[in-house]
N, C-alpha and C positions, 0 to 999 in steps of 0.2 A: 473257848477252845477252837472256835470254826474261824475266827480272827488270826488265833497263832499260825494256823493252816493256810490260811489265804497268803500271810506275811511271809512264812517260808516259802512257800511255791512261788511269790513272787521274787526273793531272793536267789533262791537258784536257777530259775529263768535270767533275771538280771544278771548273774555271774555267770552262765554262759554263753549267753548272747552278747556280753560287754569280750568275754574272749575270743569273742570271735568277730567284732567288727572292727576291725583295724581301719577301716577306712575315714568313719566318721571322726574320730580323736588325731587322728594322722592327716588330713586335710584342715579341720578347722584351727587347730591348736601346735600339733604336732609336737606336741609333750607340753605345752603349755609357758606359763612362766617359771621358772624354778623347778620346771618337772613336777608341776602341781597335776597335770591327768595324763603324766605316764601312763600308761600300763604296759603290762608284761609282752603282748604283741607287739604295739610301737617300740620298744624298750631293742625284743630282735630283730626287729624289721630295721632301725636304726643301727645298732652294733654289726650286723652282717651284711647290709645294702647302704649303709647311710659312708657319711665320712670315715668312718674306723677301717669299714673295710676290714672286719674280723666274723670271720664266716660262723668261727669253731665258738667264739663266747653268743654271739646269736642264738644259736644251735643248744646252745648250753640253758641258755634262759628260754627257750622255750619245750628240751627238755624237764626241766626242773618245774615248770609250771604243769605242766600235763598231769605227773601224779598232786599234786595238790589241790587242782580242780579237781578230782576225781575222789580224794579225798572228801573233802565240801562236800561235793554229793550227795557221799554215801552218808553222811554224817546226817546231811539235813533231810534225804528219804526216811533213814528209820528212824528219825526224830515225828517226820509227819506221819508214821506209818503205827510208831507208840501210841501216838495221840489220837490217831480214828481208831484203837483198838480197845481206848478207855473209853 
């Protein structure tokens, strides 16, 4: 049980800190080959400042991601929070 706990804490650390560095996948890669390490930030950072030059579908996909990390979350707190109570 003290395994599953360490695994999630580190999964939702990793998905928010991967949300939020835009930097490091946007220099090294910049979506990579085939948009193999898009992610959601490069994704608007690209569609509203990149060649598209579309502000409103940037804005959209980084709308749209906000409640689904937030989701995640909560999913994987009271998942860890079940299991230190057993």
């Amino acid at each position: 049980m003290r395994r599953a706990g360490l695994f999630i804490t580190a999964v939702m650390l990793s998905a928010i800190l991967t949300s939020a560095s835009i930097q490091f996948v946007y220099i090294l890669t910049n979506g990579g080959p085939s948009d193999r390490t898009m992610i959601f930030p490069v994704l608007s950072y690209n569609l509203a400042l990149g060649g598209a030059q579309r502000l409103g579908m940037g804005a959209t996909v980084s709308l749209f991601f906000f409640p689904v990390l937030v989701v995640f979350i909560i999913f994987l707190t009271r998942r860890m929070l079940r299991e230190k109570g057993e």
